[in-house]
Backbone as CSV, one residue per row, in Angstrom:
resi,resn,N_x,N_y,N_z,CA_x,CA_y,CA_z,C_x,C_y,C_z
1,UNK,95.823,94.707,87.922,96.589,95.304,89.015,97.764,94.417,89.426
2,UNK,98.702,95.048,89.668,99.743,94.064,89.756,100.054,93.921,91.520
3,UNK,99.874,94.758,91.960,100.009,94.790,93.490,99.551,94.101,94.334
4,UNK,99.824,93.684,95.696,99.177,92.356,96.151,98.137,92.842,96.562
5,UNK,97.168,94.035,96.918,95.942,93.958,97.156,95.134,94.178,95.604
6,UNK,96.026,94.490,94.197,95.029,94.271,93.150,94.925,92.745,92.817
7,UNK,95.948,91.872,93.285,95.200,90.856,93.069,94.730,89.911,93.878
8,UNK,94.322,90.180,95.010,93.331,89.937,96.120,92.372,90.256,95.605
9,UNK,92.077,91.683,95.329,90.673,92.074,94.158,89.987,91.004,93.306
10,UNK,91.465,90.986,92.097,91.014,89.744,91.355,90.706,88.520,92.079
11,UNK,91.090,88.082,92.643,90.426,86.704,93.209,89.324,86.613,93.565
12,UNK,89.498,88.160,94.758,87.746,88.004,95.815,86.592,88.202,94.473
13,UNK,86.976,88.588,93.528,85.931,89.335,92.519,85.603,88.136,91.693
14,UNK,86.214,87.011,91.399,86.531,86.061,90.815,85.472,84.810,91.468
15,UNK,85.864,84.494,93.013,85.238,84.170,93.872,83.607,84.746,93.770
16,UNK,83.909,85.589,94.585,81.965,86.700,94.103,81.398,85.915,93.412
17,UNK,81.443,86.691,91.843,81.114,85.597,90.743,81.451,84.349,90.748
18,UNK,81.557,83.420,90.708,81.234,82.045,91.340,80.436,81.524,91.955
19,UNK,80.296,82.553,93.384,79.366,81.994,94.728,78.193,82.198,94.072
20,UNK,78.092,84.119,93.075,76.142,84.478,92.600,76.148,83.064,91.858
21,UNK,77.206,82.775,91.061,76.682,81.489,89.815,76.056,80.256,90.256
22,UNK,76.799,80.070,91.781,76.282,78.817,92.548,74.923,78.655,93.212
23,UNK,74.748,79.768,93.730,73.546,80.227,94.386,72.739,80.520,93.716
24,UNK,72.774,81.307,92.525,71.427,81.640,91.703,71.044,81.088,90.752
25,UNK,72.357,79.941,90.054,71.479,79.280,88.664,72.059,79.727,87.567
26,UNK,72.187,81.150,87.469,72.705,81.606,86.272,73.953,82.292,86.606
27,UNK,74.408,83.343,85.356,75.440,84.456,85.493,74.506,85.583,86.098
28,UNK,75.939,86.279,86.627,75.710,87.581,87.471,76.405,89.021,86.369
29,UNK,75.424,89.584,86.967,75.490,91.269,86.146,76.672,91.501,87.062
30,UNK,77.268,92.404,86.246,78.701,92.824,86.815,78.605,94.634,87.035
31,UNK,78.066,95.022,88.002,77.666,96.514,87.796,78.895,97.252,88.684
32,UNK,79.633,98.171,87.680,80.985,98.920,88.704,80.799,100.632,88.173
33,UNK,81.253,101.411,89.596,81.230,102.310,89.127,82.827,102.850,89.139
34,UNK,83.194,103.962,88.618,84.273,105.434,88.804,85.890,103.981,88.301
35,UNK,86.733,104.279,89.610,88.000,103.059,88.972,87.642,101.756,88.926
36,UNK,86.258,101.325,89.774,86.147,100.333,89.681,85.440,99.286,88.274
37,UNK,85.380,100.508,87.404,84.900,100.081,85.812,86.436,99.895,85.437
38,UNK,87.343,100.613,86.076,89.045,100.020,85.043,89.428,98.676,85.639
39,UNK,89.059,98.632,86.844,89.730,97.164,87.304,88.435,95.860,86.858
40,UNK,86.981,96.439,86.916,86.333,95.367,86.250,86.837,94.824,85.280
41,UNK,86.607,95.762,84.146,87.431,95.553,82.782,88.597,94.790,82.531
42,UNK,89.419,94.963,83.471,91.202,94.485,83.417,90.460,92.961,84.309
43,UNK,89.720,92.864,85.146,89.758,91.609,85.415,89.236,90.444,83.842
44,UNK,87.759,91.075,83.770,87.065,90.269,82.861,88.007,90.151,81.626
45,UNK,88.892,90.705,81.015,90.003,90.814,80.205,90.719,89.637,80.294
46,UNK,90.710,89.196,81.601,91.847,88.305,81.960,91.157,86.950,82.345
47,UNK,89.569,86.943,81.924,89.133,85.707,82.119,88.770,85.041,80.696
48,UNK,88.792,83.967,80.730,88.554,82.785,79.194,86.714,82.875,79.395
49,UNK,87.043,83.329,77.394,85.598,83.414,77.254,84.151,82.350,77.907
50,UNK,84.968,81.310,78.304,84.014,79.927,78.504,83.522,80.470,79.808
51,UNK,84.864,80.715,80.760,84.138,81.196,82.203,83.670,82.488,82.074
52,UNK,83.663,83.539,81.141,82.998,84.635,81.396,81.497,84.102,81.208
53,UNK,81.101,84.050,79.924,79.779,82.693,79.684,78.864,81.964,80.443
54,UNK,79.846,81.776,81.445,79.647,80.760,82.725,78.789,81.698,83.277
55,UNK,80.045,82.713,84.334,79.491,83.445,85.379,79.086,84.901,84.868
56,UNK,78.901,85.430,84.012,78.792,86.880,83.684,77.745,86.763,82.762
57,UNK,76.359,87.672,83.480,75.509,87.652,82.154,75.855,89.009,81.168
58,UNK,76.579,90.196,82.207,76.795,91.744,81.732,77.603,92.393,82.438
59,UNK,78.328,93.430,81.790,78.800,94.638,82.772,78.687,95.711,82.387
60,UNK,78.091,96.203,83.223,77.355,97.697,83.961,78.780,98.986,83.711
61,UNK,79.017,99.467,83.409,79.998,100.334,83.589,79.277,101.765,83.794
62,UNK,79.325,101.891,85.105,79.137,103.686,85.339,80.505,104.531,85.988
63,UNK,80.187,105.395,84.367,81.217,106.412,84.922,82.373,106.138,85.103
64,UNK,83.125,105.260,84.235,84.369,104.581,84.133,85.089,106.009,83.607
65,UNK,85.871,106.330,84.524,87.077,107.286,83.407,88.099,106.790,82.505
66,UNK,87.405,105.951,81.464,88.544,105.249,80.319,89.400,105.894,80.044
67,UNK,89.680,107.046,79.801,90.506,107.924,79.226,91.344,108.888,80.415
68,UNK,90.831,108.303,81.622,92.203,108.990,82.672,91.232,110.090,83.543
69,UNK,92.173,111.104,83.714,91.279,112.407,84.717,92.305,113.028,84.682
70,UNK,92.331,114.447,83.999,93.402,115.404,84.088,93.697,115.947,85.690
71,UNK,92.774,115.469,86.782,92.562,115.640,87.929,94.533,115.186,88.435
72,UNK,94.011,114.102,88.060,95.292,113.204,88.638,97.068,113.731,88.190
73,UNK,96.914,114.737,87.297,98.298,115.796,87.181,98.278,116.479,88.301
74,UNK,97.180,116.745,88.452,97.735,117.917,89.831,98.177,117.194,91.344
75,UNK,97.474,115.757,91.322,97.358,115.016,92.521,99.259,114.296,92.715
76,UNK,99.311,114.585,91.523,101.173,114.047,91.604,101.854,115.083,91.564
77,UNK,101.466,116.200,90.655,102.378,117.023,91.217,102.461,117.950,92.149
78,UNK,101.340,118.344,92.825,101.055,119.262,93.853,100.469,118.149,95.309
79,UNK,99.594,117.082,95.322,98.715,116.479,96.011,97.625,117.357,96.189
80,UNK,96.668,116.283,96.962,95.548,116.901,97.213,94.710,116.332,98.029
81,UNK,94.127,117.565,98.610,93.828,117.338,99.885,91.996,116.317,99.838
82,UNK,91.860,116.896,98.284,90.362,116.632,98.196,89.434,117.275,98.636
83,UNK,89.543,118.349,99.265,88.664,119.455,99.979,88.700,119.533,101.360
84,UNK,89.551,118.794,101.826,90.046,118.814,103.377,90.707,120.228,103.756
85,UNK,90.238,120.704,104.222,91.201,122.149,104.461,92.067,122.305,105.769
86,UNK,92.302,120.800,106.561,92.930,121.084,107.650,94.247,120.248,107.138
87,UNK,94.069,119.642,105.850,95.526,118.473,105.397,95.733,119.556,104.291
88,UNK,97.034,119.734,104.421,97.670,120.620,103.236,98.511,119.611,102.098
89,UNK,97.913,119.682,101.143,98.189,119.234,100.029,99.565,118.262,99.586
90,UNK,100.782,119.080,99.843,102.280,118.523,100.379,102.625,117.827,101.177
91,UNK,101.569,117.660,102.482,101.752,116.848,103.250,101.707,115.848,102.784
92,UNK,100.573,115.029,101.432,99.941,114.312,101.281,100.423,113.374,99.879
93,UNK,101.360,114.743,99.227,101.563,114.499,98.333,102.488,112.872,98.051
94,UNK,103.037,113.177,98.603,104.575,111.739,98.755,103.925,110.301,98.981
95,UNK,102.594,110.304,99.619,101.958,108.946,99.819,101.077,109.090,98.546
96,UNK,100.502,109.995,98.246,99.790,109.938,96.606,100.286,109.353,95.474
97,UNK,101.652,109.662,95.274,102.308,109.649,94.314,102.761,108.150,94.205
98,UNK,102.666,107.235,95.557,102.956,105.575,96.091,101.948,105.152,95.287
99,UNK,100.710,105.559,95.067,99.227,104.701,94.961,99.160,104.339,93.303
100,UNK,99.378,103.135,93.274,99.197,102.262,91.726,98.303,103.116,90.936
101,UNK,97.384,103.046,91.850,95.833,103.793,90.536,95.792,105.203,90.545
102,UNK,96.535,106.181,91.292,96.990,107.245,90.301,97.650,107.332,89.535
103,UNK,98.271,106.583,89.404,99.553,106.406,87.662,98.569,105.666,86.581
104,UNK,97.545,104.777,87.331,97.143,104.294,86.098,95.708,105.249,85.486
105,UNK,95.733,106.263,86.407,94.179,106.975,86.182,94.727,108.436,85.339
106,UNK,96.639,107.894,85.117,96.941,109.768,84.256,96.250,109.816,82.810
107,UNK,95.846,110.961,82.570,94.994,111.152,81.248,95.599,110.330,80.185
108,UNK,94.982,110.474,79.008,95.472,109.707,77.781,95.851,110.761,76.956
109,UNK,96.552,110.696,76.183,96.966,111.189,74.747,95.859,111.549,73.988
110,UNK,94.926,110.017,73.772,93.999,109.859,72.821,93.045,110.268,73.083
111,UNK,92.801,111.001,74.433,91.546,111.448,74.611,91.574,112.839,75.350
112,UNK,92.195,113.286,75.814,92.633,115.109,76.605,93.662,115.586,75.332
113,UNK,94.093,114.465,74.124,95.387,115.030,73.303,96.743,115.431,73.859
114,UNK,97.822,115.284,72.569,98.563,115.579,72.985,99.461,116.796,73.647
């Protein structure tokens, strides 16, 4: 994440793992669910095999949408309310379209095709 609260993420997440490693003896299971399996991933990506070793015995991935969410076409081009029926969609749309992890959650090529 390039944004200053994705890498606050990375740190506090970084940190986390550290404190379980200090406190418990060993590595810590890394269990994430929905976007938080894309930013696990992109963190542990970005750590040296020695400290993954260190602090990571595993990661858990539930329900990671690797391949995007055709959801997220409609959320940029229309918005969405999410089932709110008192926020109309347009209202919402223009701050949706701001949010890092709907651009990074648009489908793939390689997996909805081209």
């Amino acid at each position: 994440p390039s944004s200053k609260v994705g890498r606050r993420f990375t740190a506090d997440l970084r940190a986390l793992l550290e404190r379980a490693r200090e406190a418990s003896g060993r590595p810590a299971l890394l269990l994430a669910h929905s976007y938080g399996c894309l930013l696990s991933l992109h963190f542990l990506q970005g750590q040296s095999a020695a400290w993954k070793a260190k602090h990571v015995a595993g990661f858990v991935s539930a329900g990671g949408p690797y391949g995007g969410s055709a959801h997220e076409l409609v959320v940029l081009a229309s918005g969405s309310n999410e089932g709110v029926a008192t926020v109309h969609p347009l209202t919402i749309r223009h701050e949706q379209r701001s949010y890092e992890s709907n651009h990074l959650m648009l489908p793939s090529p390689a997996v909805f095709g081209a």
